[in-house]
C-alpha positions as protocol buffer text, in pm:
chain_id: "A"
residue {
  index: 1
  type: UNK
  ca { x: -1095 y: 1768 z: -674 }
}
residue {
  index: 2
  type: UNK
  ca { x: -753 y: 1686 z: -836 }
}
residue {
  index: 3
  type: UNK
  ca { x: -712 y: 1322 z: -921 }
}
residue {
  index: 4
  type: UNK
  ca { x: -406 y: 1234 z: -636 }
}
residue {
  index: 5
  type: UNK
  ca { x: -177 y: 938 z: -695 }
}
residue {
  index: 6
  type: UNK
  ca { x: -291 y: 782 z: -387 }
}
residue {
  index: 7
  type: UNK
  ca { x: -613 y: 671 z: -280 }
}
residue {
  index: 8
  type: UNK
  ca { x: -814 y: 711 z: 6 }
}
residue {
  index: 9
  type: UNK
  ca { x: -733 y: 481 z: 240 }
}
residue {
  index: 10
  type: UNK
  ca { x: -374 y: 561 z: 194 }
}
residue {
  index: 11
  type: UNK
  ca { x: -429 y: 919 z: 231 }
}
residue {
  index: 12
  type: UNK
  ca { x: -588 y: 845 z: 588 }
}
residue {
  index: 13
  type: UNK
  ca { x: -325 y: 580 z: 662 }
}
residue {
  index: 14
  type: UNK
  ca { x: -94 y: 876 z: 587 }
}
residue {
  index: 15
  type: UNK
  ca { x: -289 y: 1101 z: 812 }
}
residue {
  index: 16
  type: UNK
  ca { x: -283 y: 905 z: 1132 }
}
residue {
  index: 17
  type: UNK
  ca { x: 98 y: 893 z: 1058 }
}
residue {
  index: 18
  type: UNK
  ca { x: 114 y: 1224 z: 1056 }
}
residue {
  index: 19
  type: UNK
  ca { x: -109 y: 1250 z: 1398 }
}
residue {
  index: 20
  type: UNK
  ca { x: 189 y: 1068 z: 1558 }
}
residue {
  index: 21
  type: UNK
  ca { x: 486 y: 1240 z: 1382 }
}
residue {
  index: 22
  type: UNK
  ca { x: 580 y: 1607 z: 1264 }
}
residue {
  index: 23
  type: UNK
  ca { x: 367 y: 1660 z: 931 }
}
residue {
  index: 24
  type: UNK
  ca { x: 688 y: 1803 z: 743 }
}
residue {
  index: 25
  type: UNK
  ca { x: 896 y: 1457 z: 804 }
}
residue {
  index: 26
  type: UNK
  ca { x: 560 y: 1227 z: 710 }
}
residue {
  index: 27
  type: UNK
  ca { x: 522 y: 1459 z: 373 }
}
residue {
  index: 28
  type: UNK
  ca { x: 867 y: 1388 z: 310 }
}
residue {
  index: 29
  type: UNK
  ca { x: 867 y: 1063 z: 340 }
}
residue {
  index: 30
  type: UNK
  ca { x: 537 y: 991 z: 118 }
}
residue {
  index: 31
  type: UNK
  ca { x: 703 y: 1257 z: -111 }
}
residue {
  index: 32
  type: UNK
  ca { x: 392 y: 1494 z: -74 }
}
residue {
  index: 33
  type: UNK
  ca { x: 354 y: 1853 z: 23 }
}
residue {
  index: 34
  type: UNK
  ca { x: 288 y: 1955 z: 360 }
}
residue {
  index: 35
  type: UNK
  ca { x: -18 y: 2133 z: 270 }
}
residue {
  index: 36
  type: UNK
  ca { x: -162 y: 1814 z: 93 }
}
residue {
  index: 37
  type: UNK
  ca { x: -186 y: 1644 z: 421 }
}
residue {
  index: 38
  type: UNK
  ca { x: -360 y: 1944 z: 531 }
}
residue {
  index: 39
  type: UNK
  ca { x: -591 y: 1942 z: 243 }
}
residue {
  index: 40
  type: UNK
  ca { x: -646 y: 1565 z: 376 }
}
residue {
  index: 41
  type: UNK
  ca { x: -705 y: 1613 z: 729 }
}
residue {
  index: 42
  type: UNK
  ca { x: -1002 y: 1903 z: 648 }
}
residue {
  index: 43
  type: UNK
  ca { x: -1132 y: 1606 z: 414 }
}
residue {
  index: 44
  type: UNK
  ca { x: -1139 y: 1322 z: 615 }
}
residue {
  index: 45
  type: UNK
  ca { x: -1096 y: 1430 z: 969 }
}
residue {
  index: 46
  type: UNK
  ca { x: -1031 y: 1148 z: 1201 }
}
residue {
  index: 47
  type: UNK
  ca { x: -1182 y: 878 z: 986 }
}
residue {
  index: 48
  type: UNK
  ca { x: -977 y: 534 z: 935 }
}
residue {
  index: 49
  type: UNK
  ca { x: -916 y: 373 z: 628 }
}
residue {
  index: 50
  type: UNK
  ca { x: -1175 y: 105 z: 696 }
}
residue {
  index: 51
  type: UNK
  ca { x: -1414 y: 363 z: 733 }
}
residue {
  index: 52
  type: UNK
  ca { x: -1343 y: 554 z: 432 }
}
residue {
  index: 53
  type: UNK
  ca { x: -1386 y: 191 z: 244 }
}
residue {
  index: 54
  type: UNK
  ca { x: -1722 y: 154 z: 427 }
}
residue {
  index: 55
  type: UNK
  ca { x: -1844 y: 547 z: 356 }
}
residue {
  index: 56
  type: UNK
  ca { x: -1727 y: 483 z: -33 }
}
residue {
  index: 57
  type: UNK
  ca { x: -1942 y: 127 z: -23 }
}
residue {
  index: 58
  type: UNK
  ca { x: -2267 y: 319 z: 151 }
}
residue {
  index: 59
  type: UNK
  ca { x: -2227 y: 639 z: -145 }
}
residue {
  index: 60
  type: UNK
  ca { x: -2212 y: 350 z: -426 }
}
residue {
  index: 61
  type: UNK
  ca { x: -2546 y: 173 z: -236 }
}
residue {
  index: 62
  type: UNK
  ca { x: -2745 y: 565 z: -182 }
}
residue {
  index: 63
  type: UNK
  ca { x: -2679 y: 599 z: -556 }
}
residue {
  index: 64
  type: UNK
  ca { x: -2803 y: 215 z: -674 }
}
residue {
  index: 65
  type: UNK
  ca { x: -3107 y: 310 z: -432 }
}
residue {
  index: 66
  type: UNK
  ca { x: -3202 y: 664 z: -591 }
}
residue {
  index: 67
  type: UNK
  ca { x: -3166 y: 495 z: -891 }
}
residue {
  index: 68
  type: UNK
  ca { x: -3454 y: 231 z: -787 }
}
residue {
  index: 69
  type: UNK
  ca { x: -3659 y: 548 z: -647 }
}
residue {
  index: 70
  type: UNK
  ca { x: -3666 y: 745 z: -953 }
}
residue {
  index: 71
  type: UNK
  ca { x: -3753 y: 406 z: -1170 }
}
residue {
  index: 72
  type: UNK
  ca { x: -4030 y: 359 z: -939 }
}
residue {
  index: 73
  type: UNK
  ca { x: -4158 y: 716 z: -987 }
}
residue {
  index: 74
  type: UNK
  ca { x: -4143 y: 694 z: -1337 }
}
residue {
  index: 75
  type: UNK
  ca { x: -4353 y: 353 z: -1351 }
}
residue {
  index: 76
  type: UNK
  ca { x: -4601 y: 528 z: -1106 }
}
residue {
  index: 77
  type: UNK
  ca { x: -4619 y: 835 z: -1351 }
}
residue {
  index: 78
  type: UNK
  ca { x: -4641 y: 630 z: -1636 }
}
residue {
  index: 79
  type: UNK
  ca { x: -4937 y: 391 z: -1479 }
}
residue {
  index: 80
  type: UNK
  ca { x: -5182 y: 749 z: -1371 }
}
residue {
  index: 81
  type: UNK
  ca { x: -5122 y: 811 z: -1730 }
}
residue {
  index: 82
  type: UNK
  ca { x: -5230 y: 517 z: -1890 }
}
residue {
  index: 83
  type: UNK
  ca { x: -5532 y: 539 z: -1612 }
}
residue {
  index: 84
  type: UNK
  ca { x: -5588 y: 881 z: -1714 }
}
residue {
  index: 85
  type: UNK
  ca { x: -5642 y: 759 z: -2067 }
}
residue {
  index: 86
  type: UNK
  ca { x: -5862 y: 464 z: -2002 }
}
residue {
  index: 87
  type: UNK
  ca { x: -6161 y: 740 z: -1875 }
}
């Protein structure tokens, strides 16, 4: 996706704006194009910006955690070898 001058939380604050207001008149005043807060809405749906803070924490802890899984499979691979070996 296309690196946007506004981050996420703005582009939901945006969003709900846009729930309570003609889309046209909030994409002019946020100087975006309609279809941008389009593009938005099939992104993020009816999330709020303290839950897109909160999804963006849990994707950063999933990746430190798969991270910790694969380590462990590697030691565990490495240790049958080295058992392998001893016989």
């Amino acid at each position: 996706m296309k690196k946007s001058r506004f981050t996420e939380e703005q582009m939901v604050a945006i969003l709900r704006e846009a729930d309570k207001a003609p889309v046209p008149e909030v994409a002019r005043k946020h100087k975006v194009s309609a279809q941008a807060i389009y593009t938005w809405r099939r992104r993020f749906g009816e999330l709020q910006p303290a839950d897109v803070r909160r999804l963006r924490q849990l994707e950063i802890e999933n990746t430190k955690l798969k991270k910790l899984v694969a380590e462990r499979d590697l030691e565990i691979d490495t240790m049958k070898e080295i058992n392998r070996r001893k016989w």
